[in-house]
C-alpha atoms as an extended CHARMM CRD file, in Angstrom:
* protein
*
        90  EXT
         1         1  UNK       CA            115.1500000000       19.7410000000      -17.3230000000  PROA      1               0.0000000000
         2         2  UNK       CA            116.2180000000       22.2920000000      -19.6580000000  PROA      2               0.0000000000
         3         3  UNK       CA            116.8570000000       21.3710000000      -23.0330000000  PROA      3               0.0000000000
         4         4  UNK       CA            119.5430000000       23.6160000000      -24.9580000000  PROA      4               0.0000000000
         5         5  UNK       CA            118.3840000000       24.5690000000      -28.1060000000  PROA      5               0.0000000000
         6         6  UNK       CA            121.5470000000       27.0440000000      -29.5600000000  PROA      6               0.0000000000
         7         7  UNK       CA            124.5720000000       28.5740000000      -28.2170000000  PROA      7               0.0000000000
         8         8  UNK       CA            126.3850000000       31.5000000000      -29.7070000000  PROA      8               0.0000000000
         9         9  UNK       CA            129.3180000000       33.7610000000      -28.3930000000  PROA      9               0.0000000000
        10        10  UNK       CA            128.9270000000       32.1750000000      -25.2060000000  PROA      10              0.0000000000
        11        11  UNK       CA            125.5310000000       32.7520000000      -24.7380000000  PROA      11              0.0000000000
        12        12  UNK       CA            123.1560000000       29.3080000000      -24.1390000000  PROA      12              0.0000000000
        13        13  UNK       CA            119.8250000000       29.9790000000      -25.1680000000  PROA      13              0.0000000000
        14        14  UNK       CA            117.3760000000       27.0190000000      -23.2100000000  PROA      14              0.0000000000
        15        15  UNK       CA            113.4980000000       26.2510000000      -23.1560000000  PROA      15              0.0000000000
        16        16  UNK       CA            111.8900000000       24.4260000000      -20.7300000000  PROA      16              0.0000000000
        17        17  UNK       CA            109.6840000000       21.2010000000      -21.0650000000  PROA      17              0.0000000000
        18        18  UNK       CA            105.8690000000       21.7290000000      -19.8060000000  PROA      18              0.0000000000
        19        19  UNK       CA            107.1630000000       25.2610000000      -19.0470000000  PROA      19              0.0000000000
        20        20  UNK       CA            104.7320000000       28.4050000000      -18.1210000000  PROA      20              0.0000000000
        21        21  UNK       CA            103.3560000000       31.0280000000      -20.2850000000  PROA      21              0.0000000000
        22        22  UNK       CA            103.9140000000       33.2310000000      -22.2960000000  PROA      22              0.0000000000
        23        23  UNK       CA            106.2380000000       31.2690000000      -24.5620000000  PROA      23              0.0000000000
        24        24  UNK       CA            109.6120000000       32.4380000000      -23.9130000000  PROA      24              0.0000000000
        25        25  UNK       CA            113.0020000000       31.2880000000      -23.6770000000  PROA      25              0.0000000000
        26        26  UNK       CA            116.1840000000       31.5070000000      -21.2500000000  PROA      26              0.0000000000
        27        27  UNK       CA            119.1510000000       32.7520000000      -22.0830000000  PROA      27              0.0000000000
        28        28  UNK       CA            122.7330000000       32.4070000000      -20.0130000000  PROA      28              0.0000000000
        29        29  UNK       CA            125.9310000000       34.3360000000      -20.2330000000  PROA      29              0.0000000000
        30        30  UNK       CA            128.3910000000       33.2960000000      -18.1520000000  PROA      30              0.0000000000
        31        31  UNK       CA            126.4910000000       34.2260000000      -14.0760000000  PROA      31              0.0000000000
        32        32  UNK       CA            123.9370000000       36.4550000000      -15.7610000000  PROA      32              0.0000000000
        33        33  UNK       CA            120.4650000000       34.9630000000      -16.4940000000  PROA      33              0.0000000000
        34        34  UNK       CA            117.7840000000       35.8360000000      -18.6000000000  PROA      34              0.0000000000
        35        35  UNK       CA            113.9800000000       35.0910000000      -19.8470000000  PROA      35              0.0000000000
        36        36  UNK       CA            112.7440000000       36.6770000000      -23.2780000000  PROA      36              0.0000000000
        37        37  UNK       CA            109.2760000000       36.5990000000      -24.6130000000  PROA      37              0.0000000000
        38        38  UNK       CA            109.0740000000       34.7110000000      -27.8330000000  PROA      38              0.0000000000
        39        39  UNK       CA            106.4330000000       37.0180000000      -29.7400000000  PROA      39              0.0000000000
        40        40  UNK       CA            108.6010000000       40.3180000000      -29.6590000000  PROA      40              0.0000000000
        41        41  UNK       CA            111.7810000000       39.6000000000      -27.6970000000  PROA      41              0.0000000000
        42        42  UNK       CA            111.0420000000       41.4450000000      -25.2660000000  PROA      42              0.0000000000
        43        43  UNK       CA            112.7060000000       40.9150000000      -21.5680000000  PROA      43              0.0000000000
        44        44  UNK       CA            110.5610000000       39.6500000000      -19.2180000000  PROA      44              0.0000000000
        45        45  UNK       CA            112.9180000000       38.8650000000      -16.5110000000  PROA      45              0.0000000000
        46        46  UNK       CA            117.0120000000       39.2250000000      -15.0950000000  PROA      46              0.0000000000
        47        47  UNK       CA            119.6490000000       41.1050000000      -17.1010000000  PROA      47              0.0000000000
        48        48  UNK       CA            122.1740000000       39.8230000000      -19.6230000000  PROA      48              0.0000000000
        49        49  UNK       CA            125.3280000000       42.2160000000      -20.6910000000  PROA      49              0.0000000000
        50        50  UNK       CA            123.6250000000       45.1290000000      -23.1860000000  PROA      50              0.0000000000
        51        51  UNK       CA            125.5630000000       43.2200000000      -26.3650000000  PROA      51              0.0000000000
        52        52  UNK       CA            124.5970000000       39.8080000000      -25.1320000000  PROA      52              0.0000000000
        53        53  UNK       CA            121.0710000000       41.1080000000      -24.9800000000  PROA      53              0.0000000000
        54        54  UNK       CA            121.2260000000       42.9890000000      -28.2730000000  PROA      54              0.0000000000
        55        55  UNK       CA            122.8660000000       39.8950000000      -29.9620000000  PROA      55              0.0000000000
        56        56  UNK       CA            119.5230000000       37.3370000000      -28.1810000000  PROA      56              0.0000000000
        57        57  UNK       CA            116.9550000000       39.8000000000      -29.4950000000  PROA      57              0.0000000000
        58        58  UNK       CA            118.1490000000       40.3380000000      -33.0280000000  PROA      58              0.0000000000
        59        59  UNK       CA            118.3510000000       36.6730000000      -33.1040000000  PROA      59              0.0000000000
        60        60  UNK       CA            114.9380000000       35.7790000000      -31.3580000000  PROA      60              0.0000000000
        61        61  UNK       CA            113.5080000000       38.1130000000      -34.4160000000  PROA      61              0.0000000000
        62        62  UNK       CA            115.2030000000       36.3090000000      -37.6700000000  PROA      62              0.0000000000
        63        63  UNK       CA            114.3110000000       32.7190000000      -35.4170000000  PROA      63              0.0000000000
        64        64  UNK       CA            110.8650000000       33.6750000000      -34.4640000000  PROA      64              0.0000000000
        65        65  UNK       CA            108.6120000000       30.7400000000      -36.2420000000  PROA      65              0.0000000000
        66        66  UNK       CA            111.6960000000       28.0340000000      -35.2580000000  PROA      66              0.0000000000
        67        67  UNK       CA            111.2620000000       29.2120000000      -31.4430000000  PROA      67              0.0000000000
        68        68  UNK       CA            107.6310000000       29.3460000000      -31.4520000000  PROA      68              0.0000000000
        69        69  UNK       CA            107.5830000000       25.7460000000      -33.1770000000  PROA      69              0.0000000000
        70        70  UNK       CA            110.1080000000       24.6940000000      -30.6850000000  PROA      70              0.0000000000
        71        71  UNK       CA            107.9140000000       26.1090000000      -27.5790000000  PROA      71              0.0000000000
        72        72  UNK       CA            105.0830000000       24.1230000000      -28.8030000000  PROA      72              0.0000000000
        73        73  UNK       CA            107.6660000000       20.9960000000      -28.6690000000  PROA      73              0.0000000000
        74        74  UNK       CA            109.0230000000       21.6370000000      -25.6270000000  PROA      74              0.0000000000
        75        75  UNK       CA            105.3140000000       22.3670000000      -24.0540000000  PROA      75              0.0000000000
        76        76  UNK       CA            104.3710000000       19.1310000000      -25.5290000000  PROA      76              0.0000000000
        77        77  UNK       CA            107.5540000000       17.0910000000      -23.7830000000  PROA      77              0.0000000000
        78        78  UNK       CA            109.5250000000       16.8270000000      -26.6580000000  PROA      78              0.0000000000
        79        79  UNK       CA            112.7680000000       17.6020000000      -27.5480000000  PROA      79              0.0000000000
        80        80  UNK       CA            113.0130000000       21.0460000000      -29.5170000000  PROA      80              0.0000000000
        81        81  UNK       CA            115.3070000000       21.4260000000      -32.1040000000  PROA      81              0.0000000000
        82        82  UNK       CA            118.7490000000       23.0600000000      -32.3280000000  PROA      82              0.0000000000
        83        83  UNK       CA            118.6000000000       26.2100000000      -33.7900000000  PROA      83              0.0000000000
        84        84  UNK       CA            121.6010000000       28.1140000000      -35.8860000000  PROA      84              0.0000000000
        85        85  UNK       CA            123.2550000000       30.8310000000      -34.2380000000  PROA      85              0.0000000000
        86        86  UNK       CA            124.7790000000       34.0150000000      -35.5770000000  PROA      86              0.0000000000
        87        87  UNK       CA            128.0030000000       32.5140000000      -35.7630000000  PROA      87              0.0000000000
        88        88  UNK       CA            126.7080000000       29.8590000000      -37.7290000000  PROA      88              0.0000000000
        89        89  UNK       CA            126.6060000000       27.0820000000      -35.0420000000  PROA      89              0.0000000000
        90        90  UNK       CA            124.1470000000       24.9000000000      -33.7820000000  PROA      90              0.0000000000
């Protein structure tokens, strides 16, 4: 399972439960998929659109202690929480 913890101009950002390190989460735009290291945004893994990627990373870096509190959640089995987006959206 993959909980959903934001979603922004059509972008779903997910983490999963008991999931692998390093902490990271998963992003989805439309068919493109994506996997972004927590500590520095960086992109570990697939390819989103550049201004779907540029719009993740800025937001990964004003989120970073909510998505690193929400990793330890999820790595725990619990729910993380929902988590603003730039639009102002949970």
């Amino acid at each position: 399972m993959m909980p959903e913890i934001a979603r922004f101009y059509g972008i779903t950002i997910f983490m999963y439960f008991f999931d692998h390190n390093p902490p990271h989460l998963h992003a989805r735009y439309g068919r493109a998929k994506a996997m972004f290291r927590l500590s520095d945004a960086q992109l570990l893994r697939g390819e989103l659109p550049p201004v779907a990627t540029k719009l993740v990373t800025e937001w990964m870096l004003q989120h970073r202690d909510d998505l690193e509190a929400n990793w330890m959640l999820a790595a725990a089995g619990v729910q993380p929480e929902k988590i603003v987006g730039p639009d102002g959206r949970e």
